[in-house]
KERO-526336 format. One record per residue: chain; y, z, x of N, C-alpha, C, CB in turn; residue number from 1; residue in three letters. Coordinates in pm, whole numbers. Each point is the difference from the previous one (the first is absolute). Glycine has a CB too. Example, Ala and Ser with C-alpha at 12.3 -4.5 7.8 and 13.67 -1.06 7.14 Angstrom:
# residues 2
 chain   n.c2   n.c3   n.c1  ca.c2  ca.c3  ca.c1   c.c2   c.c3   c.c1  cb.c2  cb.c3  cb.c1   n res
     A   -569    780   1319    119      0    -89    120      0     90   -117    125   -189   1 ALA
     A    222   -197    154    119      6     82    109     73    -77    -63   -215    118   2 SER
END
This chain:
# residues 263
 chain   n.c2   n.c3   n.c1  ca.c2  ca.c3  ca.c1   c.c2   c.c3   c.c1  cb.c2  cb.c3  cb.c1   n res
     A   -119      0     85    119      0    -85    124      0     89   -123    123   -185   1 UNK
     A    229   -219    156     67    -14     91    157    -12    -60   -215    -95    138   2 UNK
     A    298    167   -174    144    -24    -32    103    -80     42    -57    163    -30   3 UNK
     A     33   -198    167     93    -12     99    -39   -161     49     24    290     70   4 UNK
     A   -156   -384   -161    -16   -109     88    139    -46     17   -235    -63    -69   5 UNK
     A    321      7     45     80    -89     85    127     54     74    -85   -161   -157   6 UNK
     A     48    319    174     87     83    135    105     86   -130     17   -236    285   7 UNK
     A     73    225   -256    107    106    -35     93   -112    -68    -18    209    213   8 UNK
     A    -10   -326   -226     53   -141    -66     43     41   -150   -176   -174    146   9 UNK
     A     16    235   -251     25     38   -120     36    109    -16   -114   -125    -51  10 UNK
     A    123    269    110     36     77    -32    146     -1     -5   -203     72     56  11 UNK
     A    263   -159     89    114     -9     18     65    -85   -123    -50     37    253  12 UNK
     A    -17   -143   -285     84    -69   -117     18     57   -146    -80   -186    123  13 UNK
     A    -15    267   -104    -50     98   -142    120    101    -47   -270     12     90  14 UNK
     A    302     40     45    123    151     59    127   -112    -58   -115    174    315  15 UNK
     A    107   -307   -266    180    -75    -21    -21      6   -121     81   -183    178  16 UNK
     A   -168    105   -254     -2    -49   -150     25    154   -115   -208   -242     86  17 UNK
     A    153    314    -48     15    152    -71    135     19     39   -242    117     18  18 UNK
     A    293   -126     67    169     57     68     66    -86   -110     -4     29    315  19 UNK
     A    -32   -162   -302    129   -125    -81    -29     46   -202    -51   -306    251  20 UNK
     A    -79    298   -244      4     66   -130    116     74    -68   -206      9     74  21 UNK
     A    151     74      6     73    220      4    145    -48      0   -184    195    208  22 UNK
     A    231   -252    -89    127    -37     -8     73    -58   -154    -70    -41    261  23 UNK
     A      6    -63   -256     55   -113    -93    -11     98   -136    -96   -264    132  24 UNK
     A    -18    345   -149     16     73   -149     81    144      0   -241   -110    -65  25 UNK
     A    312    117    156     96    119     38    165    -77    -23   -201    137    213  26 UNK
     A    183   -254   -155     91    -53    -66     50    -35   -147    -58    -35    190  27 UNK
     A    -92    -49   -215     28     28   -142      9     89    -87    -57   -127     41  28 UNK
     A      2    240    -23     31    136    -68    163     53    -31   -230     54    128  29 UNK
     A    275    -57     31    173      9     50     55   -113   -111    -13     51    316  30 UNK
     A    -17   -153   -371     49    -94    -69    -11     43   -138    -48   -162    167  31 UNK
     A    -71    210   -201    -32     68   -138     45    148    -64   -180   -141     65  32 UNK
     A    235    150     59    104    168    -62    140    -64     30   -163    264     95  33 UNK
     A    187   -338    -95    174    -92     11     -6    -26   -148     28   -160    264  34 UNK
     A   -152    124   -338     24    -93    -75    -38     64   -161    -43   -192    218  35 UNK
     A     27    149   -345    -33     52    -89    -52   -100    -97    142    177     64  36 UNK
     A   -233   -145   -154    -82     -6   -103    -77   -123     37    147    123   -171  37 UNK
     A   -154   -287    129   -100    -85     70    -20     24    104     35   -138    -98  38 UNK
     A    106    106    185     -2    -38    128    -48    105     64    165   -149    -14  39 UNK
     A   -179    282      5    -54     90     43   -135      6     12    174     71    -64  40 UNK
     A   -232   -123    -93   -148     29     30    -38   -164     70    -66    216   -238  41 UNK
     A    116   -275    242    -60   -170     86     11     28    168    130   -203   -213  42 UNK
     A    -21    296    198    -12     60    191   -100     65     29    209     42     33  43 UNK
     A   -245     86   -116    -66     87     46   -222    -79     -7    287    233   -104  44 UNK
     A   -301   -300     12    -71   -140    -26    -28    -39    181    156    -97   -287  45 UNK
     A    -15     14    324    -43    -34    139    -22     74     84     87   -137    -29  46 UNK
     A    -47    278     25    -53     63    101   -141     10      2    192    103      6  47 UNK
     A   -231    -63   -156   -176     32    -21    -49    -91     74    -27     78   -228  48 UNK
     A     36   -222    235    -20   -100     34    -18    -29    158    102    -26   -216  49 UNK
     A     36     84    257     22     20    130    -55     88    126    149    -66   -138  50 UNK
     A   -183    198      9    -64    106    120   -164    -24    -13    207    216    -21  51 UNK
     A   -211   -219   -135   -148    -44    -56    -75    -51     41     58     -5   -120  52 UNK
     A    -34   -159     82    -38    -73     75     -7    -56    162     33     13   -218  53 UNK
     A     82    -12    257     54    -70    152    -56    154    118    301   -190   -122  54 UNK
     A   -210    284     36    -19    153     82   -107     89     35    165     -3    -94  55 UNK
     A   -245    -63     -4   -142     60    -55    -94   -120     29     92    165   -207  56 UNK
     A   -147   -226    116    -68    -55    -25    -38    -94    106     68     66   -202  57 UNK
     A     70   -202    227    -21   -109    102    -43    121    136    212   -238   -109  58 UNK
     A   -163    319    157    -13     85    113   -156     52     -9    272     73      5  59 UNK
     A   -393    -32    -94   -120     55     -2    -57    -91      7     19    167    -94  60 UNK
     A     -2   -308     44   -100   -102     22     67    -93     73   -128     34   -195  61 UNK
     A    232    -28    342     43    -29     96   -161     75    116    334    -13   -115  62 UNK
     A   -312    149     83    -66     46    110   -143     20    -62    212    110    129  63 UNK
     A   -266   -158   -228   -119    -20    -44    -29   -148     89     25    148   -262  64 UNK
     A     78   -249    267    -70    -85     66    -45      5    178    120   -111   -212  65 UNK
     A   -100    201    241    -11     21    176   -141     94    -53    314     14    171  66 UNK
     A   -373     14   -264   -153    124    -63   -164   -105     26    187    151   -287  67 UNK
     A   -229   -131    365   -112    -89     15   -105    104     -6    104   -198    141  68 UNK
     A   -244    148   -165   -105     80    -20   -141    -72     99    120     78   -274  69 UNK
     A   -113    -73    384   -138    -58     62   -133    -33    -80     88    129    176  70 UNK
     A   -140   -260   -182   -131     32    -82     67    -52    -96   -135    205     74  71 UNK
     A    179   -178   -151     44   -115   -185    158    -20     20   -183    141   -236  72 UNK
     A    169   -232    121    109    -42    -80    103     75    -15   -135   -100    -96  73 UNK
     A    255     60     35     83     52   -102     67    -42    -65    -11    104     83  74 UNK
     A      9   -100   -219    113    -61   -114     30     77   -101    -69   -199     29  75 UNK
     A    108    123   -121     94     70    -71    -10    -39   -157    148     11    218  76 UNK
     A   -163    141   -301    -29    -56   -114    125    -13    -61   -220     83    -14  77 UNK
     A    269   -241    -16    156      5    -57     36     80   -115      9   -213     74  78 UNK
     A    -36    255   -205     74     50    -95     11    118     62    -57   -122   -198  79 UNK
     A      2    197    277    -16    171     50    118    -35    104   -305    106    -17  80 UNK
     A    350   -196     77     40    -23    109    184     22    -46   -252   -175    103  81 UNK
     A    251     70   -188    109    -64   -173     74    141    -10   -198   -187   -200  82 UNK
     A     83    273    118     -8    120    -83     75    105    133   -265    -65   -194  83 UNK
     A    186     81    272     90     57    159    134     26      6   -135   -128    112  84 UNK
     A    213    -31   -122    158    -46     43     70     36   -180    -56   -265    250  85 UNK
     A    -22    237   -344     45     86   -143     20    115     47   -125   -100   -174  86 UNK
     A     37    223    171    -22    163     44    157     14     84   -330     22     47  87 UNK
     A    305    -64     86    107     33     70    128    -85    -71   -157     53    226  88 UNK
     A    197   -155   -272    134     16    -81     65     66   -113    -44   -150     84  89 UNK
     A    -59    176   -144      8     52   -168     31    161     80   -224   -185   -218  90 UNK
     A    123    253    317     19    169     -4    132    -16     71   -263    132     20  91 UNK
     A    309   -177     68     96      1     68    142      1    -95   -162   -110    186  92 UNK
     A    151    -28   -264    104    -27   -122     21    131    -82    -78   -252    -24  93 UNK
     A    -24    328     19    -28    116   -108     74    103     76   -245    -58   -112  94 UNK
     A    230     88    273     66     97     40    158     -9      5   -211     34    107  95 UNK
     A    264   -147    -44    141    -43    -19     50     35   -115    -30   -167    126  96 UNK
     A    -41     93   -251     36     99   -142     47    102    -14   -128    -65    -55  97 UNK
     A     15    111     96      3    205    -75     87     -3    124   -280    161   -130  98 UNK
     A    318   -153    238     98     51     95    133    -23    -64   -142    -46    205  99 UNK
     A    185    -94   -241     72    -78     30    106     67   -210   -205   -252    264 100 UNK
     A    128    228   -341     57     36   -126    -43    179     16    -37   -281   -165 101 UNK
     A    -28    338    252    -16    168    -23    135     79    119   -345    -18    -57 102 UNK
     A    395   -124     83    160     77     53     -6     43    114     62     86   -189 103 UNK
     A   -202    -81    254    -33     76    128     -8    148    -16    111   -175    124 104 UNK
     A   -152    193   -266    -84    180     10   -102    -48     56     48    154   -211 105 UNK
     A    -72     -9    270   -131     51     79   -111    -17    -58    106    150     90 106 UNK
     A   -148   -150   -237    -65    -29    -75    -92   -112     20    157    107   -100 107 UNK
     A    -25   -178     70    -47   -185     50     10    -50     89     40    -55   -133 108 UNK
     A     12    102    238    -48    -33    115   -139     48     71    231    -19     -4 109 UNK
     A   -291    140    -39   -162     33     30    -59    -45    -87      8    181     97 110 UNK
     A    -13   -201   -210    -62    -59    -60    -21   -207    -22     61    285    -66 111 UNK
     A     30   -314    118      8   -127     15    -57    -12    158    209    -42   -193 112 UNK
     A   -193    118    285    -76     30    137   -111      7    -42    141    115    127 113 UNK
     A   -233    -74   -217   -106     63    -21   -102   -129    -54    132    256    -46 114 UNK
     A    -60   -304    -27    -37   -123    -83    -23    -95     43     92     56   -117 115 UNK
     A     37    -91    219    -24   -156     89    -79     35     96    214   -115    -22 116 UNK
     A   -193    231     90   -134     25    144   -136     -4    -70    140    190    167 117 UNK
     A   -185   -178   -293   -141     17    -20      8   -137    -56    -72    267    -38 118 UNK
     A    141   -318     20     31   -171    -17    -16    -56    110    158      7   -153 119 UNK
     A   -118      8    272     18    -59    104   -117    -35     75    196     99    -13 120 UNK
     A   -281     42     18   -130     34      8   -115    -57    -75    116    170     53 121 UNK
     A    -89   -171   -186    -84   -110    -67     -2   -120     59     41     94   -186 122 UNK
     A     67   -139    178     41   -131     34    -89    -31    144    264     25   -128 123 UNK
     A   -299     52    218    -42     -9    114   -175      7      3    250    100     71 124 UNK
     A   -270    -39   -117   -109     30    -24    -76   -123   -101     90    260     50 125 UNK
     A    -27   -320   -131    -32    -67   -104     56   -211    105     65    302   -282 126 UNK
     A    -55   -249    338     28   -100    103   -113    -38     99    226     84    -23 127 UNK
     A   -275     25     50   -129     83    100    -86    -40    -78     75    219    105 128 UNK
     A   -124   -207   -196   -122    -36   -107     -3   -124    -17      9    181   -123 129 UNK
     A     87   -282    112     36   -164    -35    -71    -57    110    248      3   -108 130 UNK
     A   -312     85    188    -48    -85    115   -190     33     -5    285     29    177 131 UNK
     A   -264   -200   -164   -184     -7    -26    -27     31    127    -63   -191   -176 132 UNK
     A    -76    240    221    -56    -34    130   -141     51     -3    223     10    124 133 UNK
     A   -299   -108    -37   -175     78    -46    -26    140    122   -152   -303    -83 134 UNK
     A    219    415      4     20    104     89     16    161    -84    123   -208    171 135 UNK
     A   -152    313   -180    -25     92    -57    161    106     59   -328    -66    -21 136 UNK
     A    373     80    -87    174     28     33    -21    176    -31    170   -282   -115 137 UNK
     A   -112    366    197      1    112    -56    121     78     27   -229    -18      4 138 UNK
     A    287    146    -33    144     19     20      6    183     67     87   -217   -245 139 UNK
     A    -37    226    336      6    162     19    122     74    -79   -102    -39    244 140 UNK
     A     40    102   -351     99     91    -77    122     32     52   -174     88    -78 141 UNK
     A    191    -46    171    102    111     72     67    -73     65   -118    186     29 142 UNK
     A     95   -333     27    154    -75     21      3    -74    -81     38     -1    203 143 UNK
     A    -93     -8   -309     18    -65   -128    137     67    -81   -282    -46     -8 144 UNK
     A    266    182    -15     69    116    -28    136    -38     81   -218    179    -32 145 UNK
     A    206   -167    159     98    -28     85     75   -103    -20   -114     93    125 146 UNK
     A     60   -189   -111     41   -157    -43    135      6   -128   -303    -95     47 147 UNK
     A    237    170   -193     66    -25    -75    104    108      5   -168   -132   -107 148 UNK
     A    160    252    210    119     84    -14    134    -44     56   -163    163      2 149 UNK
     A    117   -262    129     78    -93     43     67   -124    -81   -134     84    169 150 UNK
     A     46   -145   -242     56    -34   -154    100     53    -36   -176    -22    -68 151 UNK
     A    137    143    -20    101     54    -90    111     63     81   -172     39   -178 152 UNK
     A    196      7    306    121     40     62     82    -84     43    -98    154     48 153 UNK
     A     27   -326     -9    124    -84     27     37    -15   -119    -47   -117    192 154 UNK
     A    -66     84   -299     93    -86   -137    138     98    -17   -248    -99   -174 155 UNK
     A    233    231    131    108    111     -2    111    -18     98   -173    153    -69 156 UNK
     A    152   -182    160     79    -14    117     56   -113      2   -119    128    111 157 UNK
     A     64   -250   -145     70   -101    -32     82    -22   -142   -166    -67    161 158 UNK
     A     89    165   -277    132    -47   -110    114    133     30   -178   -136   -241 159 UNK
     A    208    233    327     89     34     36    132    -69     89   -185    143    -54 160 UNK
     A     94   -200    118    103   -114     62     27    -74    -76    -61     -7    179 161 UNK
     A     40    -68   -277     32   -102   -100    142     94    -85   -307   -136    -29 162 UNK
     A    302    270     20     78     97    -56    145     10     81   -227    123    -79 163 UNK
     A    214   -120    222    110     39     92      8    -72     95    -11    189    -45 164 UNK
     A    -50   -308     83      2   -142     90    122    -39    -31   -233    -85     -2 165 UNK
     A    334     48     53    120   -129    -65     32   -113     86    125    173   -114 166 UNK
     A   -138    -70    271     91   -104     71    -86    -99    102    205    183    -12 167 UNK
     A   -193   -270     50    -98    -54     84    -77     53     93    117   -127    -40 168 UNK
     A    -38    158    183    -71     82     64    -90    102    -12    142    -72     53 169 UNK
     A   -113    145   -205    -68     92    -61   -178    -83    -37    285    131   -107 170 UNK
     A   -213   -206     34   -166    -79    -54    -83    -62     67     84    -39   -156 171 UNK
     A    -17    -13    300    -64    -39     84   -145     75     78    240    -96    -13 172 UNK
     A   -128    307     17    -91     64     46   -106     41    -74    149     40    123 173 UNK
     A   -103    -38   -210   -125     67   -119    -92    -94    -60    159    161    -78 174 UNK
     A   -137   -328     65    -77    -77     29   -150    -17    121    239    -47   -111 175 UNK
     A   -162    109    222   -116    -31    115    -56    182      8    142   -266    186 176 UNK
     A    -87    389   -243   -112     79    -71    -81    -43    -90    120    136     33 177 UNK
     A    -65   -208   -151   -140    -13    -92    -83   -139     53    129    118   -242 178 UNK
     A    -74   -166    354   -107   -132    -13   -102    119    122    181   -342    -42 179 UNK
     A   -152    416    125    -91    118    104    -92     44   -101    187    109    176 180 UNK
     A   -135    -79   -315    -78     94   -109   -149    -64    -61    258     86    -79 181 UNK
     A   -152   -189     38   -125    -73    -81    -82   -120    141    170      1   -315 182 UNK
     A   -169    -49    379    -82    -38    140    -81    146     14    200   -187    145 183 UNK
     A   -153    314   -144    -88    129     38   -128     19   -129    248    137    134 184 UNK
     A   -161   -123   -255   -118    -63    -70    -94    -34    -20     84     -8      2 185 UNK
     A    -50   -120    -23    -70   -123     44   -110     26     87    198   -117    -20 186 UNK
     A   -189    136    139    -84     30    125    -87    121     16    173   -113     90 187 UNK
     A   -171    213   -163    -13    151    -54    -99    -59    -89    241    153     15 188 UNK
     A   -219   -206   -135   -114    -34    -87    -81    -92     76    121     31   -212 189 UNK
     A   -100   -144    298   -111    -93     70    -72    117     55    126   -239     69 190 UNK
     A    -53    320     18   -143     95     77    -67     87    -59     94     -1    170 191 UNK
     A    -79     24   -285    -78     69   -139   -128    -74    -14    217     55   -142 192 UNK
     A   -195   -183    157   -145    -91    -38   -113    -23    150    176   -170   -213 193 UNK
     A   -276    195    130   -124    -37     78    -97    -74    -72     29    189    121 194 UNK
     A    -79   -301      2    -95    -79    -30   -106    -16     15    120    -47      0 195 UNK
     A   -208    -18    -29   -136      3     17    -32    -90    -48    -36    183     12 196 UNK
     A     19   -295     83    -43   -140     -3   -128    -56    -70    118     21    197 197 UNK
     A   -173   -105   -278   -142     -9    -20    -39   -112     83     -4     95   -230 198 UNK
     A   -163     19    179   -109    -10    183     55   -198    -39   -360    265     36 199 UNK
     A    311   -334   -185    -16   -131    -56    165    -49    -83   -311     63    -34 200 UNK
     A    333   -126    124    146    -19    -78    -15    -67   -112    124     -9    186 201 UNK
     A    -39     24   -274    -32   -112   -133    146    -95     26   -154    191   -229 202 UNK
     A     98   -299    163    152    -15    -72    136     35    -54   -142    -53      0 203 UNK
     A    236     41     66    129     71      5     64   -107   -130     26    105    310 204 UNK
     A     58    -69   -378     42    -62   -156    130     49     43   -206     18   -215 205 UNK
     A    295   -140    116    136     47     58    127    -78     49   -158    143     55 206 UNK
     A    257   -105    -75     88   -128     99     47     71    110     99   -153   -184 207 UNK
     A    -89     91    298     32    -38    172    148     60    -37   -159   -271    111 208 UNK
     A    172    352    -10    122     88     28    149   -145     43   -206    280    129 209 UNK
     A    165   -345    -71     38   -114     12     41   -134   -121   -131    113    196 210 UNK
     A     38   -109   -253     46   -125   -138     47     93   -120   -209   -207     47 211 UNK
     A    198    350    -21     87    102   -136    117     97     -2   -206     -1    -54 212 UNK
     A    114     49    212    154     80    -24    144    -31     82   -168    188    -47 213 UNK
     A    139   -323    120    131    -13     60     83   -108    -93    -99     59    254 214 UNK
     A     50   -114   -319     73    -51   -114     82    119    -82   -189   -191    -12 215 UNK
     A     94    286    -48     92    108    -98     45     28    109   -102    103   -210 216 UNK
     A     95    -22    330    142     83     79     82   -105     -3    -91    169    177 217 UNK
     A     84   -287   -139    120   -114     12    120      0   -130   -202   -165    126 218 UNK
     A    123    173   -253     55      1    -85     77    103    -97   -139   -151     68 219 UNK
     A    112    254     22     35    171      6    131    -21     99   -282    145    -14 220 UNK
     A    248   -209     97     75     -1    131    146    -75    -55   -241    -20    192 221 UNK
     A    214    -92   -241    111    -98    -74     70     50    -64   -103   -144    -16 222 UNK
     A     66    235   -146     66     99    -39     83     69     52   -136    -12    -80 223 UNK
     A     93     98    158     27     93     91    180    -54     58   -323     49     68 224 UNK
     A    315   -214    -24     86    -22     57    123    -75    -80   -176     23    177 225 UNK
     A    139    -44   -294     69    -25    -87    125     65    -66   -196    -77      7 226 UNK
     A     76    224      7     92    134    -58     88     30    107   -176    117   -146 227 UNK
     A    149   -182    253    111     47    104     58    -56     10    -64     84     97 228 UNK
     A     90   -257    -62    124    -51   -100     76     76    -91   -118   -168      5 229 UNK
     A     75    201    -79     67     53   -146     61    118     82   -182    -67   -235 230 UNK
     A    140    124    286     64    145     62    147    -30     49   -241     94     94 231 UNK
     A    192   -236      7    136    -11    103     82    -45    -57    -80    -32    176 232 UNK
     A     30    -82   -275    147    -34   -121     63    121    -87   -117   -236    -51 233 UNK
     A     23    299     39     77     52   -129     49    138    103   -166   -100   -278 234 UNK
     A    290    136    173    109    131     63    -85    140     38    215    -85   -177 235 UNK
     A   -153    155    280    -42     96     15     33     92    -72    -27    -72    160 236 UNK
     A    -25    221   -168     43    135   -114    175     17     81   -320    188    -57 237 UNK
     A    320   -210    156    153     15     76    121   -103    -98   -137     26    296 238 UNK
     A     28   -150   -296     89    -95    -43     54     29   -177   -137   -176    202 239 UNK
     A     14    201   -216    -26     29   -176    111    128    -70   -306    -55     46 240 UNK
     A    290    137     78    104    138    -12    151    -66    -12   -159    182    173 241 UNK
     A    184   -242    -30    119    -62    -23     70    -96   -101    -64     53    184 242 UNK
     A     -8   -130   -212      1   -107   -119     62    120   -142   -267   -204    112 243 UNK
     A    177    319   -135     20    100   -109    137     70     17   -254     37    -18 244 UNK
     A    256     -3    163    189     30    -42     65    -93      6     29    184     81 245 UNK
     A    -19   -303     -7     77    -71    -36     42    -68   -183    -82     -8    275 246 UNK
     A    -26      8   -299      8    -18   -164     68    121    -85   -226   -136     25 247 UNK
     A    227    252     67     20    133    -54    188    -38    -20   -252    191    150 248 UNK
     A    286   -185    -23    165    -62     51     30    -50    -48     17    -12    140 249 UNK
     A    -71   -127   -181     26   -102    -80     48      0   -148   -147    -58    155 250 UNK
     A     17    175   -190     58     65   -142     85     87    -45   -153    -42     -9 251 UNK
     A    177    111    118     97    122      4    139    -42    -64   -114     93    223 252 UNK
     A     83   -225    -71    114    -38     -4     71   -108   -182    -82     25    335 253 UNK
     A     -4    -67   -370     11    -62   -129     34     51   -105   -121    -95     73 254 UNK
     A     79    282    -49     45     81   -131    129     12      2   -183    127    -18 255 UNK
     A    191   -102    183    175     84     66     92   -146    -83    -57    152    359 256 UNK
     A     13   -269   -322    130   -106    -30    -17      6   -154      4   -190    225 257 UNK
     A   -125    177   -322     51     45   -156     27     93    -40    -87   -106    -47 258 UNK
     A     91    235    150     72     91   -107    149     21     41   -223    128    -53 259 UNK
     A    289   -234    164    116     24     76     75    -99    -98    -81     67    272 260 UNK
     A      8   -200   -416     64    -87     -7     -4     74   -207    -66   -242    290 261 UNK
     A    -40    317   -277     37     68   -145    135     87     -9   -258     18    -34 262 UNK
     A    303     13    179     85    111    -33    118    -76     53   -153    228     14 263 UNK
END
């Protein structure tokens, strides 16, 4: 069993893609407390999207592809695979929520921590299973345990930052904590699993890590960069602030000249 076939290549690309995620949905978050009622929930949407998918998701089956098993196969059963990149956007979307409309009580922020890390964890695990191989899979409890406590303390840790992140430099750093978090993860649950090859291999069923999943990350990936367009066009909460007094002035000033021309 081997994590590391093609060197420090996937882990390393795994660590950027989780960072750009994290980033990009910290941004959008910062965009979704500027803003109110649609436009609010279509931001907070891309972030799910952003950390979910790109932050999460593209990043576990980045460094699933450097996972080889001596002796068999490996593929991938697609709807479990599908169902995976669902899990991690939907729990993620769910935590931003409860954070994001619960005002940043403590409440909802552990409990939306609580929710997306055993989300996150699913998501990983249920990623882990999508994979065929003629080989007898088994899991050690106790960094299993581990695995998901690491889960649930970045997710927490990351929708706090989504709470008090604003300025760049800020999101930058707390970006390359949660992409350390979830890569730790990630890597925490791989060494949970043990294998046990059969003596007679059978037939491996399945699609090639290659003709499935680099198409969906690609198309995760596209998204991903779309929404960032959208980021750089559209105004910042700085800009958005300013824009609001100036309209404020503007009006002030409109009452001051009709009530200077009533009298």
């Amino acid at each position: 069993m081997n994590h590391f076939t093609y060197g420090p290549l996937t882990p390393l690309l795994a660590y950027v893609m989780s960072c750009i995620g994290s980033m990009l949905g910290l941004r959008l978050t910062a965009q979704a407390h500027a803003s109110r009622g649609g436009s609010k929930v279509r931001w907070l949407l891309g972030a799910a999207i952003s950390i979910g998918g790109t932050g999460i998701w593209v990043m576990h089956f980045i460094g699933m592809m450097g996972f080889q098993v001596e002796g068999t196969q490996i593929k991938y059963d697609v709807w479990l695979t599908a169902a995976s990149a669902a899990v991690a956007i939907i729990v993620v979307g769910t935590g931003l929520f409860l954070v994001s409309y619960g005002r940043g009580r403590l409440l909802a922020l552990l409990g939306g921590g609580l929710l997306t890390g055993l989300g996150v964890a699913s998501m990983h695990y249920l990623g882990m299973y999508a994979m065929n191989m003629s080989a007898q899979v088994s899991y050690d409890r106790v960094t299993v345990a581990i695995s998901v406590v690491i889960a649930v303390v970045a997710a927490t840790v990351a929708l706090w930052f989504t709470l008090r992140v604003r300025k760049p430099i800020w999101i930058t750093g707390a970006a390359l904590v949660m992409g350390a978090a979830v890569s730790g993860m990630h890597y925490t649950g791989m060494y949970a699993m043990h294998l046990t090859v059969d003596s007679q291999p059978a037939v491996v069923t399945g699609a090639d890590a290659l003709d499935f999943l680099v198409p969906l990350m690609t198309v995760i990936s596209l998204i991903t960069l779309t929404m960032l367009l959208m980021v750089i066009l559209s105004p910042s909460e700085e800009e958005l602030h300013e824009d609001a007094e100036l309209l404020a002035k503007l009006e002030l000033r409109r009452r001051t000249a009709q009530q200077q021309q009533q009298l």
